[in-house]
Each structure stands twice: as C-alpha cells, then as structure tokens.
C-alpha positions in Angstrom: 0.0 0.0 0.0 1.2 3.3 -1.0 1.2 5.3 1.7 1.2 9.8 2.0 4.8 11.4 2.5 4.8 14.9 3.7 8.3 17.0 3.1 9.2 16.1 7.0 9.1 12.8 6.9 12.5 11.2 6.9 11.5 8.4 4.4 10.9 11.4 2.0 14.6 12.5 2.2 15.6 9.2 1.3 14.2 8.3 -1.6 14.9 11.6 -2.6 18.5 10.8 -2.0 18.6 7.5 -3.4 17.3 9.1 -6.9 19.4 11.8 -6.8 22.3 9.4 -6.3 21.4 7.5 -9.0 20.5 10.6 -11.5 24.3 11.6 -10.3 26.2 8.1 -11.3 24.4 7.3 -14.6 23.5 11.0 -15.8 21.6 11.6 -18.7 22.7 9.1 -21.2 21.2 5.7 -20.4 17.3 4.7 -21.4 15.0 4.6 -18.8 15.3 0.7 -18.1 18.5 1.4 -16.8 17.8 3.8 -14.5 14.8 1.9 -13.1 16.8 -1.0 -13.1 19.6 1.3 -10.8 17.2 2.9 -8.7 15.2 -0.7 -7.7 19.0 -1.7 -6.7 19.5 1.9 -4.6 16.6 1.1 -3.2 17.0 -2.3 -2.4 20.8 -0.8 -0.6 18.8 1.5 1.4 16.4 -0.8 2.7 13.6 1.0 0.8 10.4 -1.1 0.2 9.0 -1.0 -2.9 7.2 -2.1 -5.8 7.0 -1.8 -9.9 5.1 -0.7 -12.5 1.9 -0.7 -9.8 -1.7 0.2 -11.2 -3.0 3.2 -9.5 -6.5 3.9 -9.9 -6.7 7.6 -11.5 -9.8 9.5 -11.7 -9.8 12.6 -13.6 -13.5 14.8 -14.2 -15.2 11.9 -13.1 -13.5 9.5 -15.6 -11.1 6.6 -15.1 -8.0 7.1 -16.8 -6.7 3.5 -18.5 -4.5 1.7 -16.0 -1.7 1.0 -18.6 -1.5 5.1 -18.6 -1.5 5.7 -15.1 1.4 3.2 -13.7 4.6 4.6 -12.7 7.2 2.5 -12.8 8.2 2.3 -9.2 6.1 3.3 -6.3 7.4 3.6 -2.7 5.3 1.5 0.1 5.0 0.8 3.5 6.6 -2.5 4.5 4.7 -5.6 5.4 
C-alpha cells in the first residue's frame, strides 16, 4: 500500500536521495530501463520497500484514466 509522504518525513529524504544518487552516477545518457533497473537496486541498498510498475486507480473529471496510462514504474510502500 502506497502510503502519504509529507516533506518532513525522513522516508521522503531518502528516496529523494537515493534518486538523486542514482541521476548523479548514470546521468543523462542511459534509457529509462536502466535507470529503473539502478534505482530498484538503490533502493534495495537503502532498505527502501518498494514495488513496480503498480496500477493506481486515477480519476480525472469523473473518468477513469486506463491503467496501462497511469502506472509509474516504481512506487514507494510501506513495509509488510
């Protein structure tokens, strides 16, 4: 379950820092893969739990949006 950060909570600074880490060691000239694939193993270093490409229900003017347009590819959540 994906749960609400707000900009005090120390989890926040984290996975901040763990993308920012990886943004800094790979820069700008890898394809996406990679630095999912690099920020799942940051992550993973940091203890961070996490998931991929979740579906998260998005409702926008009373619509659903399609699922397969509304996944990111890696979603922060609360450990089990």
């Amino acid at each position: 379950m994906i749960s609400e950060l707000d900009e005090n909570d120390p989890r926040t600074f984290e996975i901040i820092g763990a993308a920012l880490k990886v943004r800094r060691r790979l820069g700008h000239a890898f394809l996406e893969a990679v630095h999912q694939e690099a920020l799942a193993v940051e992550f993973l270093s940091r203890h961070i739990p996490f998931q991929r490409e979740v579906d998260l229900p998005i409702r926008r003017l009373q619509r659903s949006v399609e699922p397969e347009r509304g996944s990111p590819q890696i979603a922060q959540r609360d450990a089990e």
